[in-house]
C-alpha positions as CSV (number, residue, x, y, z in Angstrom):
1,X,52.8,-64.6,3.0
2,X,51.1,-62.4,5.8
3,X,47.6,-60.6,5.4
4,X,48.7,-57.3,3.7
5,X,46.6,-54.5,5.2
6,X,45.1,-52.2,2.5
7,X,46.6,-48.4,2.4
8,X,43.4,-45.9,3.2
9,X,42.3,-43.8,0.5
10,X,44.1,-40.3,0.3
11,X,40.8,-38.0,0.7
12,X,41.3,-34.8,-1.7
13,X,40.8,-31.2,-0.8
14,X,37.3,-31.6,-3.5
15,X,36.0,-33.8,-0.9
16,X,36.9,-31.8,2.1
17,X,35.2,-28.6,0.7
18,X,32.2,-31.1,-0.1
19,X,31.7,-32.2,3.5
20,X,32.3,-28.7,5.3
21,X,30.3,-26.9,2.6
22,X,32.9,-24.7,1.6
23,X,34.9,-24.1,-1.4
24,X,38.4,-25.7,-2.4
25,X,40.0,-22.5,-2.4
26,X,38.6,-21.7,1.4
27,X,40.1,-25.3,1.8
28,X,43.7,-24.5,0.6
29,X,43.5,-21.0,3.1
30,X,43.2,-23.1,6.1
31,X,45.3,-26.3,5.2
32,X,48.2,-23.1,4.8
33,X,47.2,-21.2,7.7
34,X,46.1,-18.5,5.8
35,X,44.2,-15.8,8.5
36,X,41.5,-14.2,5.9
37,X,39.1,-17.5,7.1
38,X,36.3,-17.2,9.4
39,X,36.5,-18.8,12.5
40,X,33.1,-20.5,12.2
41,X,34.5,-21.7,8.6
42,X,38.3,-22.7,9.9
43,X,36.7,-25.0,12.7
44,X,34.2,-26.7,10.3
45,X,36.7,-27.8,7.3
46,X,39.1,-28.4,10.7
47,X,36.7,-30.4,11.9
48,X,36.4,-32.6,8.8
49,X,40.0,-32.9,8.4
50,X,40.3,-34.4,11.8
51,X,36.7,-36.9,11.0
52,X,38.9,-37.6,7.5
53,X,42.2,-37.9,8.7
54,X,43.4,-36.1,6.3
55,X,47.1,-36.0,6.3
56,X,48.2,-32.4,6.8
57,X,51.9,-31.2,6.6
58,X,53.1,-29.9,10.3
59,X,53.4,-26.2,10.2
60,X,56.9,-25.4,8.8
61,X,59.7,-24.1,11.2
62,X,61.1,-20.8,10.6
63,X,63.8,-21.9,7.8
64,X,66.7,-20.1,6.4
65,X,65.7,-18.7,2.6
66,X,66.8,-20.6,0.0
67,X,67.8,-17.4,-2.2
68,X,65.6,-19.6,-5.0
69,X,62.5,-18.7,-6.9
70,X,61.2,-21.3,-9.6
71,X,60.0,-19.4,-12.6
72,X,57.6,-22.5,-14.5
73,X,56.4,-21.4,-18.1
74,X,54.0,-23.7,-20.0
75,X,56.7,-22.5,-23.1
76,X,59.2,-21.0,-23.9
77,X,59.0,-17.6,-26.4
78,X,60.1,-13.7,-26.9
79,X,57.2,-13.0,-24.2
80,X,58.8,-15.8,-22.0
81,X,62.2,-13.1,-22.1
82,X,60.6,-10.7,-20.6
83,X,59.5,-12.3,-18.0
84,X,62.6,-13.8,-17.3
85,X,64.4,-10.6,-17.3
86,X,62.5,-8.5,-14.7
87,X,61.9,-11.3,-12.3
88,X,66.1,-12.0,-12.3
89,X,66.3,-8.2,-11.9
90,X,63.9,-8.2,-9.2
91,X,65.3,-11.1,-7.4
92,X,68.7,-10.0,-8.0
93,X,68.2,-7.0,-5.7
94,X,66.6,-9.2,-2.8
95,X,70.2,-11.3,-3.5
96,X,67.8,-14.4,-4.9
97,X,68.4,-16.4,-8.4
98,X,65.6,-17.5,-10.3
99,X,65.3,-21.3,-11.8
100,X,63.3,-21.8,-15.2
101,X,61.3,-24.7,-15.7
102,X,59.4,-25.4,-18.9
103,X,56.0,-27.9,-17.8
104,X,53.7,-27.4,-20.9
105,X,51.4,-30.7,-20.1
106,X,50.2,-32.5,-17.5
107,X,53.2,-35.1,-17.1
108,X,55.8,-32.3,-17.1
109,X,53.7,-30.4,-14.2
110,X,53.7,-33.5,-12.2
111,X,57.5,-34.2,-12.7
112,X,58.3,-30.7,-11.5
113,X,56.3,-30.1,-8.5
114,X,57.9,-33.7,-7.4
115,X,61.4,-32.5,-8.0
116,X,59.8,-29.3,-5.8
117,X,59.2,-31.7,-3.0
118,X,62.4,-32.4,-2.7
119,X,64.4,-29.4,-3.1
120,X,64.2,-26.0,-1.1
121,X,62.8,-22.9,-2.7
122,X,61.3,-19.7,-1.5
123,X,58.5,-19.3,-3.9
124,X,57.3,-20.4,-7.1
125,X,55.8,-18.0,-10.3
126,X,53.6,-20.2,-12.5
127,X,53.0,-18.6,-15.9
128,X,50.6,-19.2,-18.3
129,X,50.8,-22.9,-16.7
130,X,47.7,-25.0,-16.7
131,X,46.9,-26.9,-13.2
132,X,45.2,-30.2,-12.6
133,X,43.2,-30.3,-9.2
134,X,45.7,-32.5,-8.3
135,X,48.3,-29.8,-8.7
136,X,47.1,-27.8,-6.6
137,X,46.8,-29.6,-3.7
138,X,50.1,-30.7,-3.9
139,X,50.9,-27.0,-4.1
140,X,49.0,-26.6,-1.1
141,X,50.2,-29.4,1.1
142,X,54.3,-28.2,0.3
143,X,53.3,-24.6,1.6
144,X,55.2,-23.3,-1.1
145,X,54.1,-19.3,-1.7
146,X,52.9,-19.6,-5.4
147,X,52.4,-16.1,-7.8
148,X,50.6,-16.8,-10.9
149,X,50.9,-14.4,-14.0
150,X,48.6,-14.4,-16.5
151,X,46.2,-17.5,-15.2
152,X,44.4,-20.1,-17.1
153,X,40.5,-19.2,-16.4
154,X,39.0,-17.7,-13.1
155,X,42.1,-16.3,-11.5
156,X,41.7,-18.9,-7.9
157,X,41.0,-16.9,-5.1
158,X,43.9,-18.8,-3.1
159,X,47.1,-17.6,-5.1
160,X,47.6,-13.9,-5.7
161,X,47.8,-13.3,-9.4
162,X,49.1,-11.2,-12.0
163,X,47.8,-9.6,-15.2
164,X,47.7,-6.7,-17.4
165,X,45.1,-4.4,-18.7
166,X,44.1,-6.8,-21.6
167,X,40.5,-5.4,-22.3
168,X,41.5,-2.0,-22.2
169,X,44.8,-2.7,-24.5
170,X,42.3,-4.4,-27.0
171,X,40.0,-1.3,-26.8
172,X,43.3,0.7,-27.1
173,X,44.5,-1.2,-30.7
174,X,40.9,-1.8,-32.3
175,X,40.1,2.1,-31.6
176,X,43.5,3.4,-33.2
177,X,42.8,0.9,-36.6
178,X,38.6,2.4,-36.3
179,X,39.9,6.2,-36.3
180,X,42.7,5.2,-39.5
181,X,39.4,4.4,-41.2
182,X,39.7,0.7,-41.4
183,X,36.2,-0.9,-40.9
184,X,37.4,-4.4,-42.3
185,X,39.3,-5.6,-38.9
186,X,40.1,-8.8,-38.2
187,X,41.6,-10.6,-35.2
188,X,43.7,-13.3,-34.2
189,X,43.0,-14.5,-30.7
190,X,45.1,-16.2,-28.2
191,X,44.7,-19.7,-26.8
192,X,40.8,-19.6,-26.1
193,X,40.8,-20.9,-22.7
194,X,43.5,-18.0,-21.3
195,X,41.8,-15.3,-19.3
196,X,43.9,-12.6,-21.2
197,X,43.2,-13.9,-24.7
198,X,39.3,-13.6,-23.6
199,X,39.8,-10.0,-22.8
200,X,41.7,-9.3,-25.6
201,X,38.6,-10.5,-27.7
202,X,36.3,-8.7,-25.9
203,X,38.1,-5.2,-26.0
204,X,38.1,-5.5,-29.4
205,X,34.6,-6.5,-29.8
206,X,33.7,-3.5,-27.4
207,X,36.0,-1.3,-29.7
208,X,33.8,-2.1,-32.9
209,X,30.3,-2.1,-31.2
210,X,31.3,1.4,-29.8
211,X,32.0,2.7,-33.3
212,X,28.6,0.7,-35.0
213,X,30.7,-2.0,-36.7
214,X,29.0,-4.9,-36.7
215,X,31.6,-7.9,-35.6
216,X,31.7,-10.2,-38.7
217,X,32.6,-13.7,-37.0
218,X,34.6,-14.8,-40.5
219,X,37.2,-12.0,-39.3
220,X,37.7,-13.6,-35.8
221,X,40.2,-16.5,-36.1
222,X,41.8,-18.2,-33.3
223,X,45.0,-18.6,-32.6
224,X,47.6,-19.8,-30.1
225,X,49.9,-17.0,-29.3
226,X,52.2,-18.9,-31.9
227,X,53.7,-17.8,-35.3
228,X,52.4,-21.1,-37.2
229,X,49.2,-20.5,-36.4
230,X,48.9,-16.6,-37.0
231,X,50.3,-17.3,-40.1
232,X,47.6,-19.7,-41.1
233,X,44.9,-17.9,-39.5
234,X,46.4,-14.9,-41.7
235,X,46.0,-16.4,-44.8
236,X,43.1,-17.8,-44.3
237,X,41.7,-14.0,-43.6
238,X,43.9,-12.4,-46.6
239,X,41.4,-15.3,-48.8
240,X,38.5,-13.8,-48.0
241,X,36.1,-12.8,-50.8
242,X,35.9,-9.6,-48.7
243,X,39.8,-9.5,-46.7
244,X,40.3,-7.5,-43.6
245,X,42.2,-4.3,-44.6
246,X,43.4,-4.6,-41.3
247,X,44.4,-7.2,-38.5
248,X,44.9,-6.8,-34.7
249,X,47.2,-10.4,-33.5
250,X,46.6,-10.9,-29.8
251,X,50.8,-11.1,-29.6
252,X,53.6,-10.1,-31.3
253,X,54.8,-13.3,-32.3
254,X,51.4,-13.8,-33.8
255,X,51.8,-10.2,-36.0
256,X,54.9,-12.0,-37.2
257,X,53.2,-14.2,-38.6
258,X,50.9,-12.2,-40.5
259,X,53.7,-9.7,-42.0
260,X,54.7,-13.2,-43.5
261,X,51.7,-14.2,-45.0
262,X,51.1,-10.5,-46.3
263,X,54.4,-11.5,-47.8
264,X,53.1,-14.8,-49.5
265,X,50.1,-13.2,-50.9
266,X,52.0,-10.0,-52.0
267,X,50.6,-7.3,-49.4
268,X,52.3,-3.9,-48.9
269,X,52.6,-3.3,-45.3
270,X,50.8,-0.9,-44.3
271,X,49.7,0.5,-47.5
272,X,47.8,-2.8,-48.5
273,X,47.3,-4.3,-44.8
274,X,47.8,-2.9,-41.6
275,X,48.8,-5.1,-38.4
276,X,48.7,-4.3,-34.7
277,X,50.1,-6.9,-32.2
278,X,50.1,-7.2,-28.5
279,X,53.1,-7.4,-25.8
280,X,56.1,-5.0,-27.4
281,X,58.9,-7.4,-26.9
282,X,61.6,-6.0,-28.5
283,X,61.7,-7.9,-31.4
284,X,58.6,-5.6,-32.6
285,X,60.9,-2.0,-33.3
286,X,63.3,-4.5,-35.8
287,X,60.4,-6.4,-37.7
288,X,60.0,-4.4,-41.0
289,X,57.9,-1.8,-40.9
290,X,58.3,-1.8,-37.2
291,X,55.1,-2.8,-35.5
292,X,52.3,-0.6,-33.9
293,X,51.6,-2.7,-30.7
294,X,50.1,-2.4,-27.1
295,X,52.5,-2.5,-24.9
296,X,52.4,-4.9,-21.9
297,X,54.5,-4.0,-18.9
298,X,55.9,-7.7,-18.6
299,X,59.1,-6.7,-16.9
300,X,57.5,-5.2,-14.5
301,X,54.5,-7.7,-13.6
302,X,57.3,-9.9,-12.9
303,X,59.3,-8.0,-10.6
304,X,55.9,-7.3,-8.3
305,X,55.4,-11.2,-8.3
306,X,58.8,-11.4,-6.7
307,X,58.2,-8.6,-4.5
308,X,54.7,-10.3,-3.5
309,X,56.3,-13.8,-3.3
310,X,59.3,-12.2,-0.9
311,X,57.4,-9.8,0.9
312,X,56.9,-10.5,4.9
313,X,53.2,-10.2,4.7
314,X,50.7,-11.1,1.9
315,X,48.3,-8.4,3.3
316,X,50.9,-5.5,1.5
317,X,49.6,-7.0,-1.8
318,X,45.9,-7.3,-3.5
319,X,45.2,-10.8,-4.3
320,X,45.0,-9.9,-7.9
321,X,47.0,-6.8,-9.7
322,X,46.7,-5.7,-13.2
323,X,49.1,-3.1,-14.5
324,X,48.3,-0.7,-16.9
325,X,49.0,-1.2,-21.0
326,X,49.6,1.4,-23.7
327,X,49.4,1.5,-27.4
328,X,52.8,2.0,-29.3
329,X,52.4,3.5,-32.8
330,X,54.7,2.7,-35.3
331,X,54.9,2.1,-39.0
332,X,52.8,-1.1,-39.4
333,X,49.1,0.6,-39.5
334,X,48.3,3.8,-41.8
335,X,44.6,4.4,-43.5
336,X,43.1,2.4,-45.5
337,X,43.7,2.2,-49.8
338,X,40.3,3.8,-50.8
């Protein structure tokens, strides 16, 4: 058998940023040809691309669209619904379709962006999905336009993003429970590591430090946007040698989950317990009593990540957007028993 000559090392965008002294998102705007780089910055990471060889992707030709947009979720819920709805509206009026994909861990994420290698699409929404750094070069290097709603962490300077006005929502929800006359307030966050479920948290601890209510951590449980755990997070609350007269769930579904273990432990909502959630999907005007929520405008922070993804220039958008939220009263929050 011949001498078989060893394959070089693929050198990542991490070590690229390294060597130019720059960051990996400055990296990712010049591998894409992205104009908001200095020139001074564009030569040097140029420059170590070209001492690297590192294998960049020719610059595309000017291709027919697709009329495609990949929707990727890391799951699948009411919330999800939304979203779904006013991005197909959206893309409906620019004559696109939009594909869902569901990638909730790391093996998923990598089987989808290599089916997105070889298939055509004009842009790609990532919500709520979790990236490797891996990911996102490989992202990068397919020069597909990527919008993110609602990121993991740190929204990355190199992909416009998408949010809502989480903190101010919070404030909103823990405000209306504090002027009811509920001072017992617990909460039921989302996953931890999600930028919205951190701003959540901290509008409602702003709402109670505002009003001199010191935050008792025994009535902060965390959650995962999901029913099974609200409803165990719920009940552990409603044990308390002291309950919560009152809960604020960082989603709908989540509320749902504590109207059922009020049920278990033989609460009258609201007259024994009230509940505030977070999103309004309609499920929360049919859940008995209808729920008191903040309302997120998730239709609509889909349709502007189509528009942004569609749009002929980036530079009509703002890196990241965050649309406004309101409180919905209904009949699931009234004042406290005395």
């Amino acid at each position: 058998m011949g001498d078989v000559t060893p394959q070089p090392r693929r050198v990542t965008m991490a070590e690229v940023a390294a060597a130019a002294q720059v960051s990996v998102p400055t990296v990712s705007k010049v591998l894409n040809g992205r104009s908001d780089v200095a020139p001074d910055t564009r030569s040097r990471v140029e420059a170590v691309f070209d001492q690297y060889g590192y294998r960049r992707t020719a610059a595309p030709r000017q291709k027919r669209s697709s009329g495609l947009i990949d929707l990727v979720f890391s799951d699948l819920s009411p919330w999800s619904m939304e979203i779904v709805r006013g991005a197909e509206h959206a893309a409906l009026e620019s004559r696109h379709r939009v594909g869902v994909a569901v990638a909730s861990d790391h093996a998923e994420v990598s089987r989808w962006l290599s089916s997105l290698a070889t298939s055509r699409t004009d842009g790609v929404i990532l919500v709520l999905t979790e990236l490797a750094d891996e990911h996102r070069e490989r992202l990068a290097e397919l020069k597909t336009p990527v919008v993110i709603i609602d990121p993991i962490g740190k929204p990355d300077p190199s992909m416009p993003s998408i949010g809502a006005s989480n903190w101010a929502g919070a404030l909103d929800a823990a405000n209306h429970l504090i002027e009811l006359g509920h001072r017992r307030i617990a909460t039921i966050t989302g996953r931890p590591n999600v930028l919205c479920s951190q701003a959540r948290l901290g509008g409602y601890r702003a709402a109670l430090e505002q009003a001199g209510i010191p935050v008792d951590p025994d009535l902060v449980a965390v959650g995962d946007f999901r029913y099974e755990s609200a409803l165990a997070a719920a009940s552990a609350l409603l044990e308390l040698d002291d309950p919560p007269t009152a809960i604020f769930a960082a989603s709908d579904v989540q509320a749902m989950g504590v109207y059922e273990a009020a049920r278990q432990h033989q609460l009258r909502l609201p007259d024994e317990l009230s509940v505030v959630g977070f999103d309004d999907v309609p499920m929360a005007r049919w859940m008995a009593p209808p729920l008191t929520t903040v309302r997120q405008p998730l239709q609509e922070m889909a349709a502007l990540a189509v528009r942004m993804l569609l749009a002929d220039s980036a530079a009509n958008f703002n890196q990241r957007a965050e649309l406004a939220t309101n409180l919905v009263v209904r009949s699931s929050t009234t004042a406290p028993a005395s």
